[in-house]
ChimeraX commands (.cxc) that place a marker at each C-alpha (Angstrom):
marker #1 position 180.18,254.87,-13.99 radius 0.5
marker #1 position 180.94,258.71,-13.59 radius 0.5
marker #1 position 179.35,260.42,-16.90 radius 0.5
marker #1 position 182.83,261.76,-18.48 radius 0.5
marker #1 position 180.91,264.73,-19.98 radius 0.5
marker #1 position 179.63,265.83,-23.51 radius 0.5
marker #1 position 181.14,265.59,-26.66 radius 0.5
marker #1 position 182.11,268.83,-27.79 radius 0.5
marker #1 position 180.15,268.91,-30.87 radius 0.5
marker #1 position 176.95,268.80,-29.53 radius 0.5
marker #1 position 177.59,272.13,-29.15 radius 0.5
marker #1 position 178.79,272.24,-32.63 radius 0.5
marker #1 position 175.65,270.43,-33.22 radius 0.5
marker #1 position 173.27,272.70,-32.22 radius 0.5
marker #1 position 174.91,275.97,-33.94 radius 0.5
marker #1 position 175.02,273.94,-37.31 radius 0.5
marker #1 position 170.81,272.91,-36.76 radius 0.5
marker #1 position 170.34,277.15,-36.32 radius 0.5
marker #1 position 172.00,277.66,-39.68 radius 0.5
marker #1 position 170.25,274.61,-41.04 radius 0.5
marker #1 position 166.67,274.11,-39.69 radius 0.5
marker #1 position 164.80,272.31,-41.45 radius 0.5
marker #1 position 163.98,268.49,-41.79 radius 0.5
marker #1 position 166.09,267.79,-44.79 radius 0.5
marker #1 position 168.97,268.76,-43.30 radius 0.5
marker #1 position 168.15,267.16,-39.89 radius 0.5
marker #1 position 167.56,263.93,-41.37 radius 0.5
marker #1 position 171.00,263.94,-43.29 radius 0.5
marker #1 position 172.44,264.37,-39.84 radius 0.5
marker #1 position 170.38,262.40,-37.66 radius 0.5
marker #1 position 173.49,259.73,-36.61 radius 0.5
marker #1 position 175.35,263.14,-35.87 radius 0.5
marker #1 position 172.57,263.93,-33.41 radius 0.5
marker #1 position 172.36,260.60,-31.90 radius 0.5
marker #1 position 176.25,260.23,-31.38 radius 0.5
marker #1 position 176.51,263.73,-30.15 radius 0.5
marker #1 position 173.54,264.48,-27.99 radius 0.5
marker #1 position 170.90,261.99,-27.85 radius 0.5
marker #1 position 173.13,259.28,-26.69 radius 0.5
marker #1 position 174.90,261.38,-23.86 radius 0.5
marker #1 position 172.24,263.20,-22.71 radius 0.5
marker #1 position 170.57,259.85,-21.80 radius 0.5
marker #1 position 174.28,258.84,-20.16 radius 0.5
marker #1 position 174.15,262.05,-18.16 radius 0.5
marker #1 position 170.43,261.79,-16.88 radius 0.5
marker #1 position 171.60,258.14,-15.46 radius 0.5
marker #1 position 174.73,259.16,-13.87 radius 0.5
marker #1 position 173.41,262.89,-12.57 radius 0.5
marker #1 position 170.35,260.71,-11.35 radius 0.5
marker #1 position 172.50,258.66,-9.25 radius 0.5
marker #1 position 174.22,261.84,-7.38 radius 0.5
marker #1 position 171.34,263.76,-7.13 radius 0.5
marker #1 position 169.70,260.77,-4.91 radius 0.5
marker #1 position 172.11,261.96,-2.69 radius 0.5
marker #1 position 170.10,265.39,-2.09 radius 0.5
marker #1 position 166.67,263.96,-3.86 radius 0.5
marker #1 position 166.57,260.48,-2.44 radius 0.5
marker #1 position 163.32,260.02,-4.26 radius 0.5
marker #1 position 164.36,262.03,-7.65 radius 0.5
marker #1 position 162.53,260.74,-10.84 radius 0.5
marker #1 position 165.23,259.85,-13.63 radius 0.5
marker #1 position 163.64,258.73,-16.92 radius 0.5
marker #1 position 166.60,258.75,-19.44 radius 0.5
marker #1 position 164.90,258.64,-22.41 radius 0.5
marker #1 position 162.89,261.70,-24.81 radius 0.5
marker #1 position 159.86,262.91,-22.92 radius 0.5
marker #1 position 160.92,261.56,-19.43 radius 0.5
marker #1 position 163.88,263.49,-18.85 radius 0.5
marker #1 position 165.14,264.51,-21.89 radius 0.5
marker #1 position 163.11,267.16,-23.77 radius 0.5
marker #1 position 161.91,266.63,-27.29 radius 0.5
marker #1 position 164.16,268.42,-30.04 radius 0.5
marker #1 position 160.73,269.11,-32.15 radius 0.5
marker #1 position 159.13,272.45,-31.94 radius 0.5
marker #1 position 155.57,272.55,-31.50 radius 0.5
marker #1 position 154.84,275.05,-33.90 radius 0.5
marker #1 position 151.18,275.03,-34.03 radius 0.5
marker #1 position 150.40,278.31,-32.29 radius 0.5
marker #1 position 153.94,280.29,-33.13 radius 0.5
marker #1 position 154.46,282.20,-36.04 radius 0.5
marker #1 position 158.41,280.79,-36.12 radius 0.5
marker #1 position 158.31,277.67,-37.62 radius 0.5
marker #1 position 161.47,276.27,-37.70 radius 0.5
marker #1 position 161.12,272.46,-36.82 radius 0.5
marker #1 position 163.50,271.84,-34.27 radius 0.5
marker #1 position 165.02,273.68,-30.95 radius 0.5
marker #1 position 168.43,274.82,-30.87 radius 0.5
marker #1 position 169.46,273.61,-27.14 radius 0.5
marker #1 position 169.43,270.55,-25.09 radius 0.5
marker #1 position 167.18,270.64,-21.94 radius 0.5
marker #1 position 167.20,267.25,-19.64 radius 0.5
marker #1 position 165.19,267.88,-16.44 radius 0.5
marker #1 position 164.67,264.94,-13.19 radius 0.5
marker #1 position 161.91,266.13,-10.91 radius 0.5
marker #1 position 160.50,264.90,-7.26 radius 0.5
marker #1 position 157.00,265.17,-6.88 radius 0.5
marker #1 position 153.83,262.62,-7.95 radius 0.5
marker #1 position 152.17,265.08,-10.56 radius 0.5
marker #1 position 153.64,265.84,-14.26 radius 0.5
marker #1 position 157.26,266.71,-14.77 radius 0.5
marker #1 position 156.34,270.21,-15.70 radius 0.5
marker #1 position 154.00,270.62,-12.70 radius 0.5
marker #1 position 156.42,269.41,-9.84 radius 0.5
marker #1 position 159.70,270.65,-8.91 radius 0.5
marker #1 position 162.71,269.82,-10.54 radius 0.5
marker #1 position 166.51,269.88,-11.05 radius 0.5
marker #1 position 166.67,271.32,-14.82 radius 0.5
marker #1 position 170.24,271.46,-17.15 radius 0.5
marker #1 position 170.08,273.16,-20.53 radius 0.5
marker #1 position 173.01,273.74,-22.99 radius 0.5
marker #1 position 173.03,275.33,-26.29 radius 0.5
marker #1 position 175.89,277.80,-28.36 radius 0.5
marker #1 position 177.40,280.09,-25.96 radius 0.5
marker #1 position 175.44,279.45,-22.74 radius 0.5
marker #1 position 174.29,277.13,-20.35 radius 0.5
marker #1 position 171.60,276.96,-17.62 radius 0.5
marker #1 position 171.88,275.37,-14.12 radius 0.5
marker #1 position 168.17,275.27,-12.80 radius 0.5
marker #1 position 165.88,274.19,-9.59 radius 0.5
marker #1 position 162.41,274.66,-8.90 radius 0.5
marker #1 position 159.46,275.07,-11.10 radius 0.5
marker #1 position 159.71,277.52,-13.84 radius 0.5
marker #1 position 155.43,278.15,-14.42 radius 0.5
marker #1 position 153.22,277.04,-11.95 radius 0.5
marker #1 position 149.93,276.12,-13.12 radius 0.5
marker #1 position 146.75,277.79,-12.94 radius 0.5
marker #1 position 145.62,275.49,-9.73 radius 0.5
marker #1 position 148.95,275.84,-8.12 radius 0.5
marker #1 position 149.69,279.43,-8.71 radius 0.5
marker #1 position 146.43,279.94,-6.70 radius 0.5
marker #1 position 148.02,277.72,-3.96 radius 0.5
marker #1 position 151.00,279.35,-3.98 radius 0.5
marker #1 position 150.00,282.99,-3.12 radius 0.5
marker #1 position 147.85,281.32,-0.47 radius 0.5
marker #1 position 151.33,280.04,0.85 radius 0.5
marker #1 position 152.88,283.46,0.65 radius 0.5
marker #1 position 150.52,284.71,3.28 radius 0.5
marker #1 position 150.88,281.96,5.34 radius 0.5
marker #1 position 152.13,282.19,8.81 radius 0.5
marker #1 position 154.12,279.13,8.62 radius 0.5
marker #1 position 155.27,278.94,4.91 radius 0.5
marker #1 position 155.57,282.17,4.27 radius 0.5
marker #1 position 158.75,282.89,6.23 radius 0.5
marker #1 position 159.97,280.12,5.45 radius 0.5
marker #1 position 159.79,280.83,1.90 radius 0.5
marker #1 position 161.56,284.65,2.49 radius 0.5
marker #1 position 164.40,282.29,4.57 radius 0.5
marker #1 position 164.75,279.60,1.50 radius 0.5
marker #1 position 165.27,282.37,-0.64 radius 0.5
marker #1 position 167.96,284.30,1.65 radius 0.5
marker #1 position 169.37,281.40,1.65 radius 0.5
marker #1 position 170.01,280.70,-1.92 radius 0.5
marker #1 position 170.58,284.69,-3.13 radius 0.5
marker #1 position 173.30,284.52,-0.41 radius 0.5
marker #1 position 174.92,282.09,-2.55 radius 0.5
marker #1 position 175.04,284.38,-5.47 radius 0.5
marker #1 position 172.01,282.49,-7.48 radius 0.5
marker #1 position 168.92,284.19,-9.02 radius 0.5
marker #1 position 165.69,283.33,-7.42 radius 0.5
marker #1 position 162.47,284.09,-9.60 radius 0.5
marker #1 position 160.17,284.64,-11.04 radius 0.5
marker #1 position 158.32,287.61,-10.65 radius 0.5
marker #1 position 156.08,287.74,-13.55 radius 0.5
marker #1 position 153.60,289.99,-12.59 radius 0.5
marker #1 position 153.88,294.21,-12.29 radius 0.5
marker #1 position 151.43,294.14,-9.27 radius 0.5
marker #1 position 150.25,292.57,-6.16 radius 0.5
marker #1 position 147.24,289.89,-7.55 radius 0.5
marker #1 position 143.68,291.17,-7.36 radius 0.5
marker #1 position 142.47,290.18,-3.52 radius 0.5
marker #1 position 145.90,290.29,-1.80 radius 0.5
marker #1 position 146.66,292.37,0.42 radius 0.5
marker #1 position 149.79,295.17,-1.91 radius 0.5
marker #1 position 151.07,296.42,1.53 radius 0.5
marker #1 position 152.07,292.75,2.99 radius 0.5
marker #1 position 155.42,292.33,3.72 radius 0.5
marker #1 position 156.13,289.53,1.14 radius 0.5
marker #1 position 153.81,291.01,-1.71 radius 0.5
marker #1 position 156.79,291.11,-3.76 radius 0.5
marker #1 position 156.76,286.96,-3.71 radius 0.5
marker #1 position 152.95,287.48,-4.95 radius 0.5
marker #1 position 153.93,288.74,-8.08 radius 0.5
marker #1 position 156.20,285.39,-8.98 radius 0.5
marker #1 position 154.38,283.39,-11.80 radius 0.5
marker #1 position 156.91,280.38,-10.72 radius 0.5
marker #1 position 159.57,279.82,-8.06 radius 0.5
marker #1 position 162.76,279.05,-9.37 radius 0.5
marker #1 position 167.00,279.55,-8.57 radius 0.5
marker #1 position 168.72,279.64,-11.66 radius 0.5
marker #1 position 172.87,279.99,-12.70 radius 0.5
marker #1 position 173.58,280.62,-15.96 radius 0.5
marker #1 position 176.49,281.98,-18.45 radius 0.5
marker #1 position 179.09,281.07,-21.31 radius 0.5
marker #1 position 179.43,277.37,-21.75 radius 0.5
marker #1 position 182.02,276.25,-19.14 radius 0.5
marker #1 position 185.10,273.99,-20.00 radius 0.5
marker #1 position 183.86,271.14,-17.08 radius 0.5
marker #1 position 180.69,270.62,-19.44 radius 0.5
marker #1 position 182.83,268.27,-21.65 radius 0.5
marker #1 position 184.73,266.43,-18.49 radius 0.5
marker #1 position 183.95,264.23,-15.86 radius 0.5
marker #1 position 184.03,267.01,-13.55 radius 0.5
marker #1 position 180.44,268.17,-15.15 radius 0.5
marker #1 position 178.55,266.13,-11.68 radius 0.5
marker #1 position 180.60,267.39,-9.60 radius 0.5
marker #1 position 180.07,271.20,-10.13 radius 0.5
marker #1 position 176.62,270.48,-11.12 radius 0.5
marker #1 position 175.74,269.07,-7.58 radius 0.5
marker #1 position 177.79,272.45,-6.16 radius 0.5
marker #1 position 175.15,273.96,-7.72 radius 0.5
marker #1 position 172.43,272.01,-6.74 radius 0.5
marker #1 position 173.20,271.37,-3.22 radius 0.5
marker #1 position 173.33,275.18,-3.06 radius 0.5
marker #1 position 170.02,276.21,-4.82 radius 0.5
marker #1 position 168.35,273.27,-3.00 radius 0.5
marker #1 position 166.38,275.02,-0.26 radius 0.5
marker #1 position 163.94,276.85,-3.13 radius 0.5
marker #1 position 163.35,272.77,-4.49 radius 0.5
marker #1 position 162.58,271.76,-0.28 radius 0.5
marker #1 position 160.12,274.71,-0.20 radius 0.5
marker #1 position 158.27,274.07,-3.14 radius 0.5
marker #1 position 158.28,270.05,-2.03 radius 0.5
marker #1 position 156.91,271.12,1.65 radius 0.5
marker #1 position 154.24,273.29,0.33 radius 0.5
marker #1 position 153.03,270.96,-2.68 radius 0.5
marker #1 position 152.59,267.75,-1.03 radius 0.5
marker #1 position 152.78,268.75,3.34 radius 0.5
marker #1 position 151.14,271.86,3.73 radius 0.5
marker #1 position 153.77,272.93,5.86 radius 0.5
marker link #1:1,2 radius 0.2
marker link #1:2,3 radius 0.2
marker link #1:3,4 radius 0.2
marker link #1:4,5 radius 0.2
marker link #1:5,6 radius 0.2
marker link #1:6,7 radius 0.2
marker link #1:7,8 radius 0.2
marker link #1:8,9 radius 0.2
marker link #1:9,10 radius 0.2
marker link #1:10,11 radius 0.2
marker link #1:11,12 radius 0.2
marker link #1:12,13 radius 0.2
marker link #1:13,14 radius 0.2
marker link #1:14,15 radius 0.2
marker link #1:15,16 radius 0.2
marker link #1:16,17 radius 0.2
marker link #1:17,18 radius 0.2
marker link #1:18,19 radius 0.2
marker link #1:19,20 radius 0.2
marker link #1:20,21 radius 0.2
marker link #1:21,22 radius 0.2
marker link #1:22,23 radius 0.2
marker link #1:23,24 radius 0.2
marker link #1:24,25 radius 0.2
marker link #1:25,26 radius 0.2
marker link #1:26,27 radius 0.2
marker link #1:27,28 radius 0.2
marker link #1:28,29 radius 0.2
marker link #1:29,30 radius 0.2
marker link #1:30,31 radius 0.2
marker link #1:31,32 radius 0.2
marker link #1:32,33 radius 0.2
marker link #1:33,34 radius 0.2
marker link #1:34,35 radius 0.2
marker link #1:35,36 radius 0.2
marker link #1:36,37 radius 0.2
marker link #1:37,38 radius 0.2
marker link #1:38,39 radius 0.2
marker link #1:39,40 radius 0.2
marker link #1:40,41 radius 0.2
marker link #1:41,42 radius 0.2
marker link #1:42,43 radius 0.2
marker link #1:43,44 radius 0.2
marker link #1:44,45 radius 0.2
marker link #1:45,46 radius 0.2
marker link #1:46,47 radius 0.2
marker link #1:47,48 radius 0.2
marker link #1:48,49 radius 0.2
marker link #1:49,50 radius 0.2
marker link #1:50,51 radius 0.2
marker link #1:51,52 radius 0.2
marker link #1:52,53 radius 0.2
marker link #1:53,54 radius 0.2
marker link #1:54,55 radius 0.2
marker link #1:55,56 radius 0.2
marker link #1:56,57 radius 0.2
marker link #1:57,58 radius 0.2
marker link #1:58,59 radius 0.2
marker link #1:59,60 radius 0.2
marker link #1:60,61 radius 0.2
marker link #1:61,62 radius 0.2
marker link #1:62,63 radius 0.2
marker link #1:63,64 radius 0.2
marker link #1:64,65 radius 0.2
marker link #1:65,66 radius 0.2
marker link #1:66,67 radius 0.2
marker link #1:67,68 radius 0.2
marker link #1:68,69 radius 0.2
marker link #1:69,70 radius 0.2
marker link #1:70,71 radius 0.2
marker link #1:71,72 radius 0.2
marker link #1:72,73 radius 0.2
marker link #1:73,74 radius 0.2
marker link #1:74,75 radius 0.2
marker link #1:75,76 radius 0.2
marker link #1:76,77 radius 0.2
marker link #1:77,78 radius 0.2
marker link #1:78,79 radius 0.2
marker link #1:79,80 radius 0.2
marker link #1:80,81 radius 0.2
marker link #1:81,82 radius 0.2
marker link #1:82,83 radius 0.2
marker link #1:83,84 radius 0.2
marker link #1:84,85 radius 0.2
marker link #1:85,86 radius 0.2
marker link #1:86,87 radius 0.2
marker link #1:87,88 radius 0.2
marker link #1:88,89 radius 0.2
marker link #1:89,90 radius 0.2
marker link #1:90,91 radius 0.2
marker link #1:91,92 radius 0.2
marker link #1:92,93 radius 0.2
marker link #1:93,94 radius 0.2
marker link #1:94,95 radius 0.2
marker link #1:95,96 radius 0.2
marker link #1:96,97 radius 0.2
marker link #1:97,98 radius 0.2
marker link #1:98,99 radius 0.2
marker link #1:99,100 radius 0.2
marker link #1:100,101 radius 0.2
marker link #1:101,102 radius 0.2
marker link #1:102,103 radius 0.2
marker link #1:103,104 radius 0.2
marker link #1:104,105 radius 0.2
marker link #1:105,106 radius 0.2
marker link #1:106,107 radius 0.2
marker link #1:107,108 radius 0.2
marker link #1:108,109 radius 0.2
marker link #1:109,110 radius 0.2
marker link #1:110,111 radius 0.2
marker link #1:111,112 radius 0.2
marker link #1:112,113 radius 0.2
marker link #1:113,114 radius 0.2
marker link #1:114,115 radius 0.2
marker link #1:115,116 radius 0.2
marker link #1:116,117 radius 0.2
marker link #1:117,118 radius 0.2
marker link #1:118,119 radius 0.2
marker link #1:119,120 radius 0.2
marker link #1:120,121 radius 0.2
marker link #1:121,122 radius 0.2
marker link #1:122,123 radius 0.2
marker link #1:123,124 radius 0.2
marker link #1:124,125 radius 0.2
marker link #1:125,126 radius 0.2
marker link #1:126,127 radius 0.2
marker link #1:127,128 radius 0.2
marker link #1:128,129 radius 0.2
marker link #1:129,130 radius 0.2
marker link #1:130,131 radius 0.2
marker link #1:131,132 radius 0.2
marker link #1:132,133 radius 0.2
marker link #1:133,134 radius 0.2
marker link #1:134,135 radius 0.2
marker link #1:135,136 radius 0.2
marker link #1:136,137 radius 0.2
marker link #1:137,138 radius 0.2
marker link #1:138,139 radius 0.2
marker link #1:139,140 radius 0.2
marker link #1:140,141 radius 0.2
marker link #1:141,142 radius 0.2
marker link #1:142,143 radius 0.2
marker link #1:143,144 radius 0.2
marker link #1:144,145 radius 0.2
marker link #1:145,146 radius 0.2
marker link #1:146,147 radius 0.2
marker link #1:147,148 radius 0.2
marker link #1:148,149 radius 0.2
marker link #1:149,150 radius 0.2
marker link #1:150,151 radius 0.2
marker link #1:151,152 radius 0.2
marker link #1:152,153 radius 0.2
marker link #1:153,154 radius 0.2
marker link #1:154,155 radius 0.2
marker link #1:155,156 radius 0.2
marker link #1:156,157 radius 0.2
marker link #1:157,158 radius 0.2
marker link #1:158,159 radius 0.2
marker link #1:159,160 radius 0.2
marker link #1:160,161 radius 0.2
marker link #1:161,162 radius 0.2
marker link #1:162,163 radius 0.2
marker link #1:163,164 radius 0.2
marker link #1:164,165 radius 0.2
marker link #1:165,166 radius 0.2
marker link #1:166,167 radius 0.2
marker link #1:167,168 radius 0.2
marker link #1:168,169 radius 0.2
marker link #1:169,170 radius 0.2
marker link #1:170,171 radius 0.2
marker link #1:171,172 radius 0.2
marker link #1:172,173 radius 0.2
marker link #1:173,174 radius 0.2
marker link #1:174,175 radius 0.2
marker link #1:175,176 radius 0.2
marker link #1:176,177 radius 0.2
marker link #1:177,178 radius 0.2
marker link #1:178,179 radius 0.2
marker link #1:179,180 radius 0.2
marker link #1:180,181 radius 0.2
marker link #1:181,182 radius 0.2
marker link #1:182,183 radius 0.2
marker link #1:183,184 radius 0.2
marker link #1:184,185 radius 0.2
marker link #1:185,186 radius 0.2
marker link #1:186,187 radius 0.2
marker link #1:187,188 radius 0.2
marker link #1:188,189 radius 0.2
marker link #1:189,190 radius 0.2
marker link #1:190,191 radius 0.2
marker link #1:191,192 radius 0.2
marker link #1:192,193 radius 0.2
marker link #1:193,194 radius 0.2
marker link #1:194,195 radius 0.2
marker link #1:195,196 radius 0.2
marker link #1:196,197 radius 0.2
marker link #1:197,198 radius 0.2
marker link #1:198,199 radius 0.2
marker link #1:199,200 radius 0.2
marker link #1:200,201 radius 0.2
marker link #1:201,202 radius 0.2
marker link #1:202,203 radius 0.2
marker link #1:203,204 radius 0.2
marker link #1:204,205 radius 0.2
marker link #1:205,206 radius 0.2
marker link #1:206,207 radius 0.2
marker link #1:207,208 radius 0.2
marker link #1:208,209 radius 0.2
marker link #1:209,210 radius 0.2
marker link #1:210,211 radius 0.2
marker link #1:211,212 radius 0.2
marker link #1:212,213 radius 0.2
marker link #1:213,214 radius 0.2
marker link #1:214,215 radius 0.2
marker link #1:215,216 radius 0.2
marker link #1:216,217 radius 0.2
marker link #1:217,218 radius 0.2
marker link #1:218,219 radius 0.2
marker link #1:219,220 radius 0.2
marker link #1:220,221 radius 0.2
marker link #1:221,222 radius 0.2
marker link #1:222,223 radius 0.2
marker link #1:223,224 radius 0.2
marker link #1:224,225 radius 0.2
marker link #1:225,226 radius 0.2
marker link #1:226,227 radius 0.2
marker link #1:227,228 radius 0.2
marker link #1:228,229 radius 0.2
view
């Protein structure tokens, strides 16, 4: 069945847990959470799954908290904020063999007042950073990188991210894509104010718009990861 779109109060939801965040108050509210944004969010992954197959034929969908739904607990070990619990929902399906955070993905993210439409992969890793600005100088991937990306920006979506203020160490700062050697991930993103579709049936649909259209940065990343070319 066609996902008919989240409850309205998960955004509710999510504004009351910033004025609230702490355990006690979670715990009071924990059937709130699970009627409101637990139990669609695993709905959505299964249904936005099935359409993204369309595009991502071998898309991993794991509808469940640490598969494709991201943990609402903080880790606050190393921050000096140490509120308990995140304020947004993030569900992300990926394509790829490695870790979901190390292969390309198809990432949604809601929380008060805005929402994020995502593809790509937000931080590569130390190993496949390396690869990466190997790729940029490629004769092959390189331009086809530079032609993903046209592709995408023509569409009116951000493509980032470039991370770094100069050319790495050991690559050449006058190359005609040095500006790509400064990106500490590869990514297309739409965002903005929560739109009324999030809480319809209509939510795949412009999703997938979205998608189909920031899809050449996700091919890119796929053909340089796991073909070489």
């Amino acid at each position: 069945m066609t996902f008919q779109g989240f409850p309205v109060d998960l955004i509710s939801f999510f504004h009351d847990l910033g004025l609230n965040n702490n355990k006690e108050w979670f715990d009071s509210h924990r059937s709130r959470y699970e009627r409101s944004v637990l139990v669609p969010s695993k709905e959505f992954v299964v249904s936005m799954g099935e359409s993204l197959r369309e595009i991502a034929p071998d898309i991993v969908v794991i509808p469940k908290v640490n598969g494709s739904l991201f943990r609402l607990n903080r880790d606050t070990r190393f921050s000096q904020d140490k509120t308990p619990f995140k304020t947004h929902m993030g569900i992300i399906m990926w394509q790829g063999y490695g870790k979901r955070m190390e292969d390309p993905g198809f990432y949604f993210h809601l929380e008060p007042g805005k929402y994020m439409v995502g593809v790509g992969l937000y931080m590569f890793p130390p190993e496949i950073l390396e690869r990466y600005r190997k790729a940029v100088l490629d004769e092959v991937l390189g331009p086809r990188l530079v032609k993903a990306v046209e592709l995408v920006e023509g569409k009116g979506f951000l493509v980032g991210e470039k991370k770094y203020k100069r050319v790495p160490t050991g690559f050449p700062k006058e190359h005609e894509r040095a500006e790509l050697l400064k990106f500490s991930g590869l990514f297309s993103l739409d965002e903005g104010a929560v739109p009324d579709w999030v809480f319809t049936r209509d939510i795949t649909d412009e999703l997938m718009k979205r998608y189909t259209a920031m899809l050449p940065v996700q091919q890119w990343l796929l053909s340089f990861l796991y073909e070489g070319t």
